[in-house]
C-alpha atoms as one frame of an Amber mdcrd trajectory, in Angstrom:
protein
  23.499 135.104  62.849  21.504 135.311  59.876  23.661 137.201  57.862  26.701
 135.281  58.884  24.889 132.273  57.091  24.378 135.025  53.911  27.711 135.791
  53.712  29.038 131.884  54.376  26.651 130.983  51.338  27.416 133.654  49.663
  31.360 132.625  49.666  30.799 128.877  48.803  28.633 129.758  45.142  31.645
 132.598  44.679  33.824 129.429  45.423  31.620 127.211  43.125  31.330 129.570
  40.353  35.801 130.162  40.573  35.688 126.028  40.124  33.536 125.862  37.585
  35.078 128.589  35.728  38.930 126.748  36.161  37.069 123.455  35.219  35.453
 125.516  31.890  39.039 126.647  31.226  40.921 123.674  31.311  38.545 121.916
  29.119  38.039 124.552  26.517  38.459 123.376  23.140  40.805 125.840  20.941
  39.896 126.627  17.287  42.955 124.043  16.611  41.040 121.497  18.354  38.129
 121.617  16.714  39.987 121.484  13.157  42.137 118.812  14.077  41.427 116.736
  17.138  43.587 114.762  18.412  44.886 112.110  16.559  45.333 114.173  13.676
  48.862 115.906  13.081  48.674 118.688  10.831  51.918 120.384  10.900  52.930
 119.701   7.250  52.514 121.760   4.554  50.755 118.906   2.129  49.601 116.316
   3.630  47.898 115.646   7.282  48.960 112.197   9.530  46.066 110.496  10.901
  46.968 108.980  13.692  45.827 105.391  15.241  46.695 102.050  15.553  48.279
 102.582  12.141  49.905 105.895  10.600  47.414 106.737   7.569  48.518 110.200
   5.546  45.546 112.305   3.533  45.958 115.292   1.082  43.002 117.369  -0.946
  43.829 117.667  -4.325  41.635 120.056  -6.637  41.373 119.393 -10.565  39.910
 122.721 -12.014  40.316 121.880 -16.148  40.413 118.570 -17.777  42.110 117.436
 -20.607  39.950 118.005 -23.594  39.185 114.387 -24.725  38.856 111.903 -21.318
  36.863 109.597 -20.385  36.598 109.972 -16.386  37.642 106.670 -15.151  40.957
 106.383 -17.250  41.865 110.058 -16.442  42.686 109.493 -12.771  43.716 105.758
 -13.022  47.614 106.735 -11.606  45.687 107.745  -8.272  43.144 105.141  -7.530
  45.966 102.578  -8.619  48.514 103.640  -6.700  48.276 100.698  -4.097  46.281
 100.628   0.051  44.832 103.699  -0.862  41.128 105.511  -0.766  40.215 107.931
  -3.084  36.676 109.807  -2.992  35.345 112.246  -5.920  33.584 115.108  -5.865
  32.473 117.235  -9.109  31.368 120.514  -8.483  27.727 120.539 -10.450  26.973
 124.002 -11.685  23.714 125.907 -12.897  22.880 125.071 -16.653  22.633 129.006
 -17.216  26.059 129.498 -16.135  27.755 126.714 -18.565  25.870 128.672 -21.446
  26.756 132.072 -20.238  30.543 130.626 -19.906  30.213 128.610 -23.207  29.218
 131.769 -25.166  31.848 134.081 -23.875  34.051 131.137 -24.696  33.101 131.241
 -28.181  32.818 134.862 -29.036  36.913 134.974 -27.579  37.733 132.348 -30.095
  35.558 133.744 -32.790  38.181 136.836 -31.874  41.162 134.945 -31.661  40.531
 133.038 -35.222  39.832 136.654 -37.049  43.230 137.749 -35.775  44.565 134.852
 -36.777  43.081 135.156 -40.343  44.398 138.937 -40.399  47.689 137.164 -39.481
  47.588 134.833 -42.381  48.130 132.223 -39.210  46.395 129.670 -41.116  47.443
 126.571 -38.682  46.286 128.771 -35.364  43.205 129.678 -37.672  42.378 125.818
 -38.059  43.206 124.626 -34.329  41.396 128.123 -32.712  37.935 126.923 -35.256
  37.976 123.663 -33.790  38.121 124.402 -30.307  35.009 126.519 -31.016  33.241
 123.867 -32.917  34.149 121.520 -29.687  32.454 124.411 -27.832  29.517 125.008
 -29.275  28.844 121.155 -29.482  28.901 121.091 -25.768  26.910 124.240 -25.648
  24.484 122.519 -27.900  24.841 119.188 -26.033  23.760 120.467 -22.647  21.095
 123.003 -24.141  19.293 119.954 -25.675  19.170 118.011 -22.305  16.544 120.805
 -20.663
């Protein structure tokens, strides 16, 4: 009799543990889930639909250069003007060594570029190419005197 009861037991956690396990399955979150729960439809190719009691759409966009001259606000007035829309900014800070490091190889490849044009006897390239590295090494000099 006692190891009747074992094996009865023994049946009903096997039985437990096959419920559990079907119960575990059928709520299992796929990696799809977890990026885009429900409510969220994001089978186009640019933009995502966010769905509730009214349709919203959302896109990422990614600005890597800016125009030279700008002033921030004015520069991406067509997209926080566009109408019921919410637009968030993000700028990417990076480390003060890096901007110099980038700033100098930027102005030793224009230093290059204006002696070829010089060779050339490009004198209008030799003129624009000098002031893009005077721009340069004003912001170089800018952000080196804010340390």
């Amino acid at each position: 009799m006692l190891g009747k009861k074992n094996v009865e037991t023994t049946s009903n956690e096997v039985a437990r543990v096959k419920e559990n396990n079907t119960f575990l399955k059928r709520n299992q979150k796929t990696i799809k889930d977890i990026i885009a729960p429900g409510g969220i439809d994001a089978s186009y190719t640019n933009h995502i639909a966010i769905m509730s009691s009214k349709t919203r759409f959302a896109r990422s966009m990614v600005v890597s250069t800016l125009p030279r001259t700008c002033t921030f606000p004015e520069f991406l007035r067509g997209m926080y003007t566009f109408g019921d829309i919410n637009v968030s900014v993000f700028i990417s800070p990076i480390n003060e060594s890096t901007s110099q490091t980038d700033l100098n190889r930027t102005i030793n490849e224009l230093e290059s570029e204006r002696i070829v044009a010089q060779d050339r006897g490009d004198i209008n390239r030799e003129r624009t190419i000098l002031q893009k590295r005077e721009e340069a090494e004003a912001l170089r000099d800018t952000i080196a005197s804010r340390t």
